[in-house]
KOLZA-558553 format. One record per residue: x, y, z of N, C-alpha, C in turn; residue in one letter. Coordinates in steps of 0.1 Angstrom, whole numbers, plus 2048, in hexadecimal, padded with zeros to 3 digits. Layout:
N
  n_xx  n_yy  n_zz  ca_xx  ca_yy  ca_zz  c_xx  c_yy  c_zz  residu
     X     Y     Z      X      Y      Z     X     Y     Z       A
...
end
This chain:
367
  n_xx  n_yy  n_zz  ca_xx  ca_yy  ca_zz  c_xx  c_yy  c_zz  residu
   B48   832   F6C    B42    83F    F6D   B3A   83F   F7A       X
   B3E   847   F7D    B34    848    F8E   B25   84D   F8A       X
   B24   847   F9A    B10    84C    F95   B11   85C   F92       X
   B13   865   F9C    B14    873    F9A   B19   877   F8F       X
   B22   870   F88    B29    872    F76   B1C   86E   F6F       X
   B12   863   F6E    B0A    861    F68   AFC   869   F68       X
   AFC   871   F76    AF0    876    F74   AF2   883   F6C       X
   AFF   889   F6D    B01    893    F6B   B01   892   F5B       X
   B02   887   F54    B00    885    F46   AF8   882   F45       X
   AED   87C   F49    ADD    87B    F44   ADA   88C   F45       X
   ADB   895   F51    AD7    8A2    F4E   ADB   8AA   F45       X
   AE5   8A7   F3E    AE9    8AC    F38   AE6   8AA   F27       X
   AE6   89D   F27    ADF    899    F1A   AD3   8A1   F19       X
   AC8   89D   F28    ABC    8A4    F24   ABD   8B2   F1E       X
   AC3   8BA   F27    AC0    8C8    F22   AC6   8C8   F17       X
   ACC   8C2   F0D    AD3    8C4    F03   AC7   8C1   EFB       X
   ABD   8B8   EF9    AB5    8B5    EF1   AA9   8BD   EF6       X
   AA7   8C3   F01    A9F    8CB    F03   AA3   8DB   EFB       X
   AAF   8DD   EFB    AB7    8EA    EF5   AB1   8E4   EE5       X
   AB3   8D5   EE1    AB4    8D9    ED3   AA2   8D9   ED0       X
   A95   8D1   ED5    A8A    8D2    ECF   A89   8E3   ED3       X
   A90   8EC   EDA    A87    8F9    EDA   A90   8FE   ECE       X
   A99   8FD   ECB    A9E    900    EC2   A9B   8FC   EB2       X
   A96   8F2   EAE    A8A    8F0    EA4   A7D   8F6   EA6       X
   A78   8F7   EB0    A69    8FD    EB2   A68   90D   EAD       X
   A77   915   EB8    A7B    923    EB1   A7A   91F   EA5       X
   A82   91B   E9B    A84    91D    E8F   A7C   918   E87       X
   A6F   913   E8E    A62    910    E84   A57   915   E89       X
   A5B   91F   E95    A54    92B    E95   A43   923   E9F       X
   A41   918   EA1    A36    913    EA7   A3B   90B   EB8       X
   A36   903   EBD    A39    8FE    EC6   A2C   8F5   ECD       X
   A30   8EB   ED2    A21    8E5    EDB   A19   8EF   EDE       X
   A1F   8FA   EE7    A17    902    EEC   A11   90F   EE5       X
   A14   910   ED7    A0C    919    ECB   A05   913   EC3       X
   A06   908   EC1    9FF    905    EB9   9F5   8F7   EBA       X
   9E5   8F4   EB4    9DB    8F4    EB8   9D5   8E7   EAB       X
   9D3   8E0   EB0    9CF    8D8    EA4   9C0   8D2   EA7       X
   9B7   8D4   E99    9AA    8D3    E96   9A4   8CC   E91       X
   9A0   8BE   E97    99A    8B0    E91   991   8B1   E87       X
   989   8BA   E8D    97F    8BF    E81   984   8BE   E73       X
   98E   8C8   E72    995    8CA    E61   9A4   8C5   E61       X
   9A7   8BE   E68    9B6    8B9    E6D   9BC   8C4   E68       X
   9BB   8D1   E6B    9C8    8DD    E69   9CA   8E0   E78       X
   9D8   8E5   E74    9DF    8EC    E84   9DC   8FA   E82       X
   9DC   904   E8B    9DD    912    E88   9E6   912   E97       X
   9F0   91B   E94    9FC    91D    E9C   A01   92C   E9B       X
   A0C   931   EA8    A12    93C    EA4   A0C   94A   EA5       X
   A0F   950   E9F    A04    95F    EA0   9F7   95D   E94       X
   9F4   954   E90    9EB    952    E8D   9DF   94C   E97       X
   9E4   942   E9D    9DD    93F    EAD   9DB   947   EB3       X
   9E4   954   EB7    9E2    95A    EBE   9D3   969   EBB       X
   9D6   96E   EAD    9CE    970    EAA   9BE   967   EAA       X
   9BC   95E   EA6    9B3    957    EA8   9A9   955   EB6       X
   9B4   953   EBE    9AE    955    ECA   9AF   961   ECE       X
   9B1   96C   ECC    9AF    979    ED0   99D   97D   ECB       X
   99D   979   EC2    990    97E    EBB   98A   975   EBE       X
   985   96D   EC2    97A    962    EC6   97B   953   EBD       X
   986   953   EB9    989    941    EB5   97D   941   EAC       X
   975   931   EB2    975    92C    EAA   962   930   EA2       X
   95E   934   EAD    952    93F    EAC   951   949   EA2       X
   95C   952   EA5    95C    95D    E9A   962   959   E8C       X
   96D   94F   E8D    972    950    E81   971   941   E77       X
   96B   93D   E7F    96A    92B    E7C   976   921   E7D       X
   977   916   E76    97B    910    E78   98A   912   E6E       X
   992   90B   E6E    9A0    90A    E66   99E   902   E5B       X
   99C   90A   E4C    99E    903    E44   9AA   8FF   E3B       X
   9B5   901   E41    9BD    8FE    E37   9CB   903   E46       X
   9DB   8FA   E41    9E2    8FD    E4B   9EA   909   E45       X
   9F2   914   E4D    9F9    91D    E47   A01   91C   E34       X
   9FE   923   E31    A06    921    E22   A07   92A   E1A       X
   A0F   92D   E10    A13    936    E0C   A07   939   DFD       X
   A05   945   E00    9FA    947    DEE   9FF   956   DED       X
   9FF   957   DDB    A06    966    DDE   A0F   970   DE4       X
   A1B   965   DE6    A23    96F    DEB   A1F   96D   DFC       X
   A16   96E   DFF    A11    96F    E0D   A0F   95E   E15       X
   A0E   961   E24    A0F    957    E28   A02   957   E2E       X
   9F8   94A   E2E    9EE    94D    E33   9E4   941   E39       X
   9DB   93E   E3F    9D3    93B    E41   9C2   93A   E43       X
   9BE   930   E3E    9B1    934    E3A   9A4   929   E44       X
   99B   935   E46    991    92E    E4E   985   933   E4A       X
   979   92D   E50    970    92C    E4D   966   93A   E4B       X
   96C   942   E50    966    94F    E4B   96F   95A   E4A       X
   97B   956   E47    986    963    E46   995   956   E3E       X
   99D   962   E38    9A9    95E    E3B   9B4   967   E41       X
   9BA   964   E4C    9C9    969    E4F   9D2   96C   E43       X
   9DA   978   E48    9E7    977    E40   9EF   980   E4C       X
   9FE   976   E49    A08    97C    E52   A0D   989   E4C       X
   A11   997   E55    A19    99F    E4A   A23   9A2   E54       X
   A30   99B   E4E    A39    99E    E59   A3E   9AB   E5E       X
   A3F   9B2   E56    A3E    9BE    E53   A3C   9CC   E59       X
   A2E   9C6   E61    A24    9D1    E66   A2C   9CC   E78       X
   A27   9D8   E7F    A2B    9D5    E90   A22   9CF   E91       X
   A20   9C9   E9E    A1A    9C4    EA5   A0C   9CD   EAD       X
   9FE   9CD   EA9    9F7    9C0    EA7   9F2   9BE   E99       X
   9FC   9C1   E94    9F4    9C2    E85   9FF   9B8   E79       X
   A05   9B2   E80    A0C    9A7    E76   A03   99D   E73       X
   9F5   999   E7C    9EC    992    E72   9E0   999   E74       X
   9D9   995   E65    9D0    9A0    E5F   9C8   996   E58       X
   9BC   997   E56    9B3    992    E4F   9B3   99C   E41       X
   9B2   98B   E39    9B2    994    E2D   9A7   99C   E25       X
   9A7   9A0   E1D    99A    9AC    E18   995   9A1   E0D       X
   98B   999   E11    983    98C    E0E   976   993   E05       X
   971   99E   E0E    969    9A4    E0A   96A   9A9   DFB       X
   973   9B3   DFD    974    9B4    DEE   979   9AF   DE5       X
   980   9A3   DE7    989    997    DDE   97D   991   DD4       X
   972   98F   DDE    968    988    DD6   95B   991   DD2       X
   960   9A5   DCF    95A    9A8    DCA   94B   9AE   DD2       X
   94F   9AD   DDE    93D    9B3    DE2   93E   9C2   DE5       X
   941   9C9   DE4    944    9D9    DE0   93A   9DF   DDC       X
   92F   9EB   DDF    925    9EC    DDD   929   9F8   DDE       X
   925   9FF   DD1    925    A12    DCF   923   A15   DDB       X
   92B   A20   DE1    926    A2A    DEA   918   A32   DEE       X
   913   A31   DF7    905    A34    DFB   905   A47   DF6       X
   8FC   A4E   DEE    8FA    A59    DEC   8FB   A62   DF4       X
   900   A71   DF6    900    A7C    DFF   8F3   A7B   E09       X
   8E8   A75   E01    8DA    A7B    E07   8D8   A70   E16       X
   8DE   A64   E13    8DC    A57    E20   8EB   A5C   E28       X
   8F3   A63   E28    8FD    A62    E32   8F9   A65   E3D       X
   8FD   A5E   E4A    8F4    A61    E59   8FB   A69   E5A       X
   8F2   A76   E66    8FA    A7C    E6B   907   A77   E76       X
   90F   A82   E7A    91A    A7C    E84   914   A7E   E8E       X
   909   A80   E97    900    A7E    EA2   8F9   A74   EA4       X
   8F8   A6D   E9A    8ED    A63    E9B   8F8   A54   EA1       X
   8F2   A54   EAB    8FA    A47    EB5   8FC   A39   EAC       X
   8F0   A34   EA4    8E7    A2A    EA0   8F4   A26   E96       X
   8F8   A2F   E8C    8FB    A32    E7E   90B   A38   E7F       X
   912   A30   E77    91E    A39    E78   926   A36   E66       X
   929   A42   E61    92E    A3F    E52   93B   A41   E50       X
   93B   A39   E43    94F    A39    E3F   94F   A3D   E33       X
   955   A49   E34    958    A4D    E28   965   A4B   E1E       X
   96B   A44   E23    977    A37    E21   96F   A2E   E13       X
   963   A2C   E17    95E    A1D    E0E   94C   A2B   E0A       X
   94D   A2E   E10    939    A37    E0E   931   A2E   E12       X
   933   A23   E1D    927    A21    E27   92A   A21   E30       X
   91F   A1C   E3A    91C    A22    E49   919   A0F   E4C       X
   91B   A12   E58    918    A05    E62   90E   A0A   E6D       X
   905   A03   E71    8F9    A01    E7B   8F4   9F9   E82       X
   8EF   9FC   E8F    8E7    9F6    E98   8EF   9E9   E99       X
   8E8   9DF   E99    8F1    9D3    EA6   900   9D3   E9B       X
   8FF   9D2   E92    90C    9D1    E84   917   9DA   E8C       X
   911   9E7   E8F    91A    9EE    E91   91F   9EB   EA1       X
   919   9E6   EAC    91B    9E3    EB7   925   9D7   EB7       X
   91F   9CD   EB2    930    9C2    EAC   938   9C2   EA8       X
   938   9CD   E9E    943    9D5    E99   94B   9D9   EA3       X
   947   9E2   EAB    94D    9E7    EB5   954   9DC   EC0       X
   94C   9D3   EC3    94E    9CB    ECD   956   9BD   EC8       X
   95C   9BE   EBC    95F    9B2    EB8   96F   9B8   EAB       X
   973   9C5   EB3    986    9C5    EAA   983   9D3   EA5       X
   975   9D7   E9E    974    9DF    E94   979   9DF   E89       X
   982   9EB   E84    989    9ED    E78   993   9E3   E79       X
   999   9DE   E7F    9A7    9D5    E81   9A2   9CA   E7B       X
   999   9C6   E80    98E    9B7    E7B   987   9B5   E6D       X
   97D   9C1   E6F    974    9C1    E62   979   9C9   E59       X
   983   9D1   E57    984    9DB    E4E   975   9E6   E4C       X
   975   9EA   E46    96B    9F2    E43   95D   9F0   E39       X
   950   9F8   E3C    948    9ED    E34   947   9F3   E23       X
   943   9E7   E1D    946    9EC    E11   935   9E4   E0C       X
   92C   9E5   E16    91F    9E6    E11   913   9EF   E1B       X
   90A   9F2   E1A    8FF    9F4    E24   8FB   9E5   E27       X
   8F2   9E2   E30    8EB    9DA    E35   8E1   9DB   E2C       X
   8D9   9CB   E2A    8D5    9C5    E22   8CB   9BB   E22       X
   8C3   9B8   E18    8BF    9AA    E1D   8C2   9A1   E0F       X
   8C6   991   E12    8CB    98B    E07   8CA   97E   E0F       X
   8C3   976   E09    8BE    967    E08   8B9   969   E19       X
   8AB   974   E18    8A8    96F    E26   8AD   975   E34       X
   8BA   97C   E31    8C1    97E    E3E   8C9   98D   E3A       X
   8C5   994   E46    8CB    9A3    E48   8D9   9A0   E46       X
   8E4   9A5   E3E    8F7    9A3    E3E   8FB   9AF   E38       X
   904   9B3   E3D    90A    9BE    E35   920   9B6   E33       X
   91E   9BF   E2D    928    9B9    E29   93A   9C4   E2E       X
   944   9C0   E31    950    9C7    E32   960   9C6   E2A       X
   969   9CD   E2D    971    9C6    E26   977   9B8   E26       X
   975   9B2   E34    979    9A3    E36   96F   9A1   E3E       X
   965   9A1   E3B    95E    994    E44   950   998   E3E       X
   946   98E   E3E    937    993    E3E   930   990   E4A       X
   927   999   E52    91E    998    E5B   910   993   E53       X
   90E   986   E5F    8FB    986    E5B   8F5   987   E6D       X
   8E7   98B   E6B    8DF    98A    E76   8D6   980   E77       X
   8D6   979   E81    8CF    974    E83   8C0   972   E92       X
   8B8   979   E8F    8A9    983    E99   8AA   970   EA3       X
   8A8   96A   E9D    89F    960    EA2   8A8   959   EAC       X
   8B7   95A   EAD    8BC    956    EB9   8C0   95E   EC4       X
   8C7   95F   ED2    8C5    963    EDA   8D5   96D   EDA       X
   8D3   97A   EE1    8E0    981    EE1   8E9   978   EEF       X
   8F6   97C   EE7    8FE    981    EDC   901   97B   ED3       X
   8F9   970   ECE    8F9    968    EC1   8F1   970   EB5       X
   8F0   97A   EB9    8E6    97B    EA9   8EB   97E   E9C       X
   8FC   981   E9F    902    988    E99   90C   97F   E94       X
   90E   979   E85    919    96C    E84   923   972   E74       X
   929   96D   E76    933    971    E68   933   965   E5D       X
   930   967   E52    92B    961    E47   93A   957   E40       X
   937   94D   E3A    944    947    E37   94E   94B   E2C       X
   950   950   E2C    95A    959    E1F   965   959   E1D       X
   96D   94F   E29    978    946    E25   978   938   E1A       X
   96D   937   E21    967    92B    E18   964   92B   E0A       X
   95C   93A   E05    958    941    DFA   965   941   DF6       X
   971   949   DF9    97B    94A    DF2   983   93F   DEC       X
   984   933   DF2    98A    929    DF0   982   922   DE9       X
   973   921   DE8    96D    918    DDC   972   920   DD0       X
   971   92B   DD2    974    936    DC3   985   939   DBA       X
   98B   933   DC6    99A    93B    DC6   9A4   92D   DCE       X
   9A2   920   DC9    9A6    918    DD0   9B9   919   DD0       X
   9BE   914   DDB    9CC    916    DDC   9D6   908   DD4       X
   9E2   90D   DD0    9E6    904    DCA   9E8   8FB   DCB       X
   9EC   8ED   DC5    9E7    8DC    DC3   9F4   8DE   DD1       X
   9EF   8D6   DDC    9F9    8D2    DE6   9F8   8D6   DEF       X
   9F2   8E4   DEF    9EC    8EC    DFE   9E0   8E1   E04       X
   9E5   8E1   E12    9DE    8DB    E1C   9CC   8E2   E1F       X
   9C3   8DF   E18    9B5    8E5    E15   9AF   8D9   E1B       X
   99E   8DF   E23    997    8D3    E29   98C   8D9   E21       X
   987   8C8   E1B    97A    8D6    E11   972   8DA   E18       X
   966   8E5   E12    95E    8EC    E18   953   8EA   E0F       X
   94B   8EE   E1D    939    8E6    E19   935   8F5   E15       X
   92D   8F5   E09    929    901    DFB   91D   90B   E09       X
   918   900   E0C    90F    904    E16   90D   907   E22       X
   91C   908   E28    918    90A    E37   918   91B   E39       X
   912   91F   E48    910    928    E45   914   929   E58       X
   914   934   E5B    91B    936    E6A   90B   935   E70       X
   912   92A   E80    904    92B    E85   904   92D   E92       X
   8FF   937   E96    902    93A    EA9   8FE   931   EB1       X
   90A   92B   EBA    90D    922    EC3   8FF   921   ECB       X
   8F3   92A   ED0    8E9    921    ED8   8DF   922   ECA       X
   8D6   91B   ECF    8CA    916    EC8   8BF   921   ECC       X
   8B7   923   EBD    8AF    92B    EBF   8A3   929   ECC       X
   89D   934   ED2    892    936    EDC   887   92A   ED3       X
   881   92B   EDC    86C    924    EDA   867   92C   ED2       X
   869   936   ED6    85E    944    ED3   86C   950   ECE       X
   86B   958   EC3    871    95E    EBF   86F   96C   ECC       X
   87C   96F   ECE    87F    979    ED8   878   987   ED9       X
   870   98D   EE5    86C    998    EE3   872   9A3   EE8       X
   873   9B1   EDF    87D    9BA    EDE   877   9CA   EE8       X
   87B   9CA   EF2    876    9D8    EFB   87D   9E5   EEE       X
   86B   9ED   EF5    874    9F9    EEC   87B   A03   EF5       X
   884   A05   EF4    888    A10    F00   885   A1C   EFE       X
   881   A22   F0B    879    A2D    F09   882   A3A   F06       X
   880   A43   F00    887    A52    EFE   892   A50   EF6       X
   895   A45   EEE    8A2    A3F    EE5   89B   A46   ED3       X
   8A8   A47   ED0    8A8    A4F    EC3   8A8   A45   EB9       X
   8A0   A42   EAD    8A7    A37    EA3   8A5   A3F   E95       X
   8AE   A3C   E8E    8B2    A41    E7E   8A1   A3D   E78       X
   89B   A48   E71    891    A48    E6C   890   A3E   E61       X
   896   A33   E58    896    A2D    E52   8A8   A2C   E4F       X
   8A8   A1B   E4B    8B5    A1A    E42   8B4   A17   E31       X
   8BB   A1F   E2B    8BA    A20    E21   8BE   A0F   E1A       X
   8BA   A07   E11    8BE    9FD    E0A   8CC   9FE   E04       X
   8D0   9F2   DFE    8E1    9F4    DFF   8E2   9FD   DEF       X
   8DB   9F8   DE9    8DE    A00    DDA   8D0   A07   DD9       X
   8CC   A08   DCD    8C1    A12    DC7   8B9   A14   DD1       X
   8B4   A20   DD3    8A8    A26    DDA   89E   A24   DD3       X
   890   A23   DD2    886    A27    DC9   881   A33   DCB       X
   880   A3E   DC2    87A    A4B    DC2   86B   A4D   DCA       X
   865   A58   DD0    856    A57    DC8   851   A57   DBC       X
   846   A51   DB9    83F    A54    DA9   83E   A66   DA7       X
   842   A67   D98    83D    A74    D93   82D   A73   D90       X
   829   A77   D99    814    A80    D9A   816   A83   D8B       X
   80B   A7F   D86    808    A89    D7C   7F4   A87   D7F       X
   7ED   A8F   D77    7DD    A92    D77   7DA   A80   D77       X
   7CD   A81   D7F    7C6    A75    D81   7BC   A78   D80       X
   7B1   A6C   D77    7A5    A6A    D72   79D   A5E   D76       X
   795   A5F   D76    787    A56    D77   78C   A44   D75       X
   78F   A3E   D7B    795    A2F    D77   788   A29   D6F       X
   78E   A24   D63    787    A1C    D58   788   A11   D60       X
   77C   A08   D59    774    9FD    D5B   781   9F6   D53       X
   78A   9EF   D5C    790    9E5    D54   793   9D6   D5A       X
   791   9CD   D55    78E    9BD    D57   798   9B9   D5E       X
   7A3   9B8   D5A    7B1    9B7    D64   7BA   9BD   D65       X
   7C0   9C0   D72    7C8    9C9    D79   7D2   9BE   D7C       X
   7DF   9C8   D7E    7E9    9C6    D82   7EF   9C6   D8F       X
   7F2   9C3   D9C    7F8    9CE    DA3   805   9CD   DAB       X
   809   9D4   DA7    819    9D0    DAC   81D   9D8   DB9       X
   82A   9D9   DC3    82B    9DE    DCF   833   9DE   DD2       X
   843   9EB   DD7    849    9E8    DE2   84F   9F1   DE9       X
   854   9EF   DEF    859    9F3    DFA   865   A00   DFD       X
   863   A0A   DFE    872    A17    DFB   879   A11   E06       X
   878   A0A   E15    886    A09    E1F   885   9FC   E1C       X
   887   9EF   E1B    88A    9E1    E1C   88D   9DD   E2A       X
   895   9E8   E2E    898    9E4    E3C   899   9F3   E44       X
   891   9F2   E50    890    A03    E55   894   A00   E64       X
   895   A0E   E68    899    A11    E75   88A   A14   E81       X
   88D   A0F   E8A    87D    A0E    E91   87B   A1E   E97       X
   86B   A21   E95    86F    A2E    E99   86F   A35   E8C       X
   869   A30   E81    86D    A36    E71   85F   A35   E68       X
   85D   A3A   E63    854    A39    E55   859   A2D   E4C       X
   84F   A2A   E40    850    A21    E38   846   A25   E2A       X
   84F   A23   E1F    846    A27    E15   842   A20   E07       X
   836   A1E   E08    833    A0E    DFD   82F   A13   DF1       X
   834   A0F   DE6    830    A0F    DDB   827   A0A   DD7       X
   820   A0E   DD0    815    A06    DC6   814   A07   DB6       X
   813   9FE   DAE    810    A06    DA0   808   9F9   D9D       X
   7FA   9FF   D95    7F3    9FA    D8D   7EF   9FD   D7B       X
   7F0   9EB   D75    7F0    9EB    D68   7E5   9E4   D61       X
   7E4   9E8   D57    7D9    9DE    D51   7DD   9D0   D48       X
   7D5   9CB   D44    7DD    9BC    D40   7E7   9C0   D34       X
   7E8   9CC   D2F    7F2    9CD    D28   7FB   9D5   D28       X
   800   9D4   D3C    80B    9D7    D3B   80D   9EC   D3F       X
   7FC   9F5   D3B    7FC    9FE    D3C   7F9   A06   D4B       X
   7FE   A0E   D50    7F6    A11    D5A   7EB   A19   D5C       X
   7E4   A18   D66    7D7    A20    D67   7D4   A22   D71       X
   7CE   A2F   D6E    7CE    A39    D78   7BE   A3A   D85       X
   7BC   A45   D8B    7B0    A42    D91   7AE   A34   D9C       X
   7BA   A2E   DA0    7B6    A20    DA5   7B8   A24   DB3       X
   7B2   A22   DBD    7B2    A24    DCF   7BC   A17   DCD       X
   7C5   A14   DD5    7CD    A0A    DDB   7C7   A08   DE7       X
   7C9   9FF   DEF    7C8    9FE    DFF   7D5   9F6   E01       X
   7DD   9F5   E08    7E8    9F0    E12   7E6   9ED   E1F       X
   7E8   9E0   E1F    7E6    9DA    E2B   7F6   9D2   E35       X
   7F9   9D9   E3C    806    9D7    E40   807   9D0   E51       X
   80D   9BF   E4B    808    9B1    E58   812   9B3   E62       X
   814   9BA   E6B    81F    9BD    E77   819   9B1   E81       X
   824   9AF   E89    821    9A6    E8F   817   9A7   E9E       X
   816   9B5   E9E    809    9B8    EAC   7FB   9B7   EA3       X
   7FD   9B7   E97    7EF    9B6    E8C   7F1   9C3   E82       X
   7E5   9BD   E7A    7E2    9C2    E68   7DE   9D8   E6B       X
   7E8   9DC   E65    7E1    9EB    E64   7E0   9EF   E54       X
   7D2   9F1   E54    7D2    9F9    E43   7D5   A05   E41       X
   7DC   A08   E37    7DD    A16    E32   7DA   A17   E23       X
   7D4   A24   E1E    7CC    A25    E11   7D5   A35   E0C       X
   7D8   A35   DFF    7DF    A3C    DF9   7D6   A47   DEE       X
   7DB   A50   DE6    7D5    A51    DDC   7D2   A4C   DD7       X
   7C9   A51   DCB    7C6    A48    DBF   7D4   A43   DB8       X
   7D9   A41   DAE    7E1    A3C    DA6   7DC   A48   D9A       X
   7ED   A50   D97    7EF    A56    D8E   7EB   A52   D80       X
   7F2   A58   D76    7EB    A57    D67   7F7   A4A   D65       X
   801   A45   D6B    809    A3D    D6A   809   A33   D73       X
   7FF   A2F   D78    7F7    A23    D7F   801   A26   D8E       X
   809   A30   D90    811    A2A    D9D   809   A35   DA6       X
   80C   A31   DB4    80A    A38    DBE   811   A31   DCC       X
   80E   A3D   DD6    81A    A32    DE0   812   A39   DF2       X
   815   A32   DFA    810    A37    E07   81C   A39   E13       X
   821   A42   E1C    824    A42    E27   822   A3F   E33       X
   825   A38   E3B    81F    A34    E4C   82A   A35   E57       X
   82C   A39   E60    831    A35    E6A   82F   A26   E6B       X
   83C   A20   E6E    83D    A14    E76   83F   A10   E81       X
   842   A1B   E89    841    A1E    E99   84C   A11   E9D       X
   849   A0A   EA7    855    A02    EAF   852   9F3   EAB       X
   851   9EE   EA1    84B    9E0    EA7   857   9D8   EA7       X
   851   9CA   EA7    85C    9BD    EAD   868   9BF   EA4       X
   879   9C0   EA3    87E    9BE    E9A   883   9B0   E93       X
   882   9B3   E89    88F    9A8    E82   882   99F   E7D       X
   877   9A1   E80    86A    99B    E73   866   9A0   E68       X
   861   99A   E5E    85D    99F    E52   84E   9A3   E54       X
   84B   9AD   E4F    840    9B3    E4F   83A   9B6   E3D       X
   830   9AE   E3D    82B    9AE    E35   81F   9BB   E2D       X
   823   9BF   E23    818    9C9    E1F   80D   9C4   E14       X
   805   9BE   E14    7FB    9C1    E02   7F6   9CB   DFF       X
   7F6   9CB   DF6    7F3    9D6    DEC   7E5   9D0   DE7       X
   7D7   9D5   DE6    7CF    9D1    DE6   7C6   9DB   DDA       X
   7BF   9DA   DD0    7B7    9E1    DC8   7A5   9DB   DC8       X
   79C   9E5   DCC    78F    9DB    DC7   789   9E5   DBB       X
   789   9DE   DAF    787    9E4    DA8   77D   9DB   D9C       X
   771   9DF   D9A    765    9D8    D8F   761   9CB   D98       X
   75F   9CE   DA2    758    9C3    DA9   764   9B6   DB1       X
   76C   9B6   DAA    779    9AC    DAD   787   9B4   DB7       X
   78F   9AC   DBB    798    9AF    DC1   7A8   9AB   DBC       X
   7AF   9B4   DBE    7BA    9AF    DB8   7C6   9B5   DC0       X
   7D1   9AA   DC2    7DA    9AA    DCC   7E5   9A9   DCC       X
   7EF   9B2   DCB    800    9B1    DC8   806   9A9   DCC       X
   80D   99F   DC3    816    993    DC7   822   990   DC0       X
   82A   994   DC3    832    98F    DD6   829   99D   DDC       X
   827   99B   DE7    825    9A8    DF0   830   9AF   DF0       X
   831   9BC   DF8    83A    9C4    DFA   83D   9BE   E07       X
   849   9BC   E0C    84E    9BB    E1B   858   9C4   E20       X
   860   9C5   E2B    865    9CE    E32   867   9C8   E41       X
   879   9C7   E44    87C    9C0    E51   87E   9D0   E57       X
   876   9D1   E65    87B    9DC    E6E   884   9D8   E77       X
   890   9E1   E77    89C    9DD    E85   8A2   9E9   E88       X
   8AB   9E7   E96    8A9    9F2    E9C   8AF   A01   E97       X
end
């Protein structure tokens, strides 16, 4: 064989074994160059699942890869640390992968918000879905925006909230929390609910699963400030007079005639809050009811309210307390720092002694 016969057969071999690995790669649909493998959880994520992935911010937005593609349900899918994928072959393109509706799989669906809280369609702040009957807000809703929208989160299927501590509202696939104390554009993280789903709904004996810690919780990449951040108010800007809480409202008290407060030994006094969480730029309105040690209320009592913002303490004093020991006060909360708790007591002096509502009322203002 001549040399020129021999080279011509080594090239030839090659491309033939080069023809055949692309031709297993097509037909397994991944390739070196799609697919991504994760020491962390030893899964690959490949394909248009990769590609989604990295469209939406990897490993930031959606966490890490818990588990490698597999089949649950009919569906093919993959599961991560705060979402799962599913492929739908089905749909065009860009909508053959889709996050699945996590949200309501596991149930967080909260009755629609009442006629009387729907925002108007002028109000910048505030925008509502009458698809699900809530509304999305302030930075939530700017993420929202800035981060897929409806393609991503589906739609919300709670108001904003507070639960173990931290502002979240909830959607159809994914949950948002805030977090004040670190620095933008970290304040805004998505909660683990891939993770939730799979401790609850584990996949069958042989699917490739990396366990998951009961406890972790999304944590934005820098490290909180020294000093928790201060917030400019911008001048001539419009903000929603309060946000309504995700479920029940509290009423005002029904007034009825009030009398002369009896001389009685111990009081009760309880306290809270009608917004939980308000819009800066809004009123706020505190409950009070006072009882006697058995449970009765009584009437004639002055309250005082003392509400601890973080520029300092402002009192405010209400009626007396109806024939049903309640009564309640109104204030402006004007602009202050957001995303702190602000503390109210409820305060009675009554037969020489003092007595003081506990837990206090509190109330986080944001924007």
């Amino acid at each position: 064989m001549t040399k020129l016969s021999r080279v011509l057969l080594i090239s030839l071999t090659l491309c033939a074994l080069i023809f055949a690995d692309s031709f297993v790669a097509v037909a397994q649909g991944t390739s070196a160059g799609d697919r991504r493998f994760f020491p962390e959880t030893s899964c690959y994520v490949g394909g248009e699942f990769l590609a989604f992935y990295d469209r939406y911010g990897g490993r930031q937005f959606l966490g890490l890869p818990r588990t490698n593609q597999l089949s649950q349900d009919g569906l093919t899918v993959q599961y991560f640390q705060r979402a799962r994928m599913e492929l739908c072959p089905q749909n065009p393109q860009p909508y053959r992968v889709q996050l699945s509706l996590l949200g309501d799989l596991l149930g967080y669906r909260a009755p629609p918000i009442p006629s009387s809280s729907i925002p108007p369609t002028t109000d910048p702040q505030r925008r509502y879905y009458p698809q699900t009957g809530h509304s999305l807000s302030y930075v939530f809703l700017q993420y929202f925006d800035s981060h897929g929208g409806l393609d991503v989160f589906g739609y919300p299927i709670t108001e904003l909230f507070m639960e173990s501590g931290r502002i979240v509202q909830y959607f159809q696939r994914a949950k948002m929390l805030w977090y004040p104390e670190y620095v933008a554009p970290n304040q805004i993280a998505l909660d683990n609910l891939g993770d939730e789903y799979l401790r609850r709904h584990p996949p069958s004996l042989g699917a490739s699963v990396m366990p998951t810690n009961p406890t972790a919780v999304p944590v934005p990449t820098r490290m909180p400030t020294a000093r928790p951040p201060v917030y400019a108010t911008p001048a001539g800007r419009a903000y929603a007079t309060a946000v309504p809480p995700a479920y029940a409202t509290l009423a005002p008290p029904i007034r009825g005639p009030t009398s002369p407060a009896p001389l009685v030994a111990d009081l009760k006094v309880t306290a809270s809050v009608r917004y939980p969480i308000t819009g800066q730029g809004g009123s706020q309105t505190v409950h009070a009811r006072v009882t006697d040690g058995q449970g009765r209320g009584v009437g004639g009592i002055m309250v005082e309210f003392v509400a601890h913002f973080t520029t300092g303490a402002q009192t405010f004093r209400s009626d007396s307390t109806d024939a049903s020991g309640c009564t309640a006060v109104t204030f402006s909360i004007g602009y202050p720092q957001a995303g702190y708790t602000v503390i109210v007591e409820a305060r009675v002096n009554h037969n020489g002694r003092t007595f003081v509502a506990s837990p206090p009322a509190k109330f986080i203002p944001w924007w």
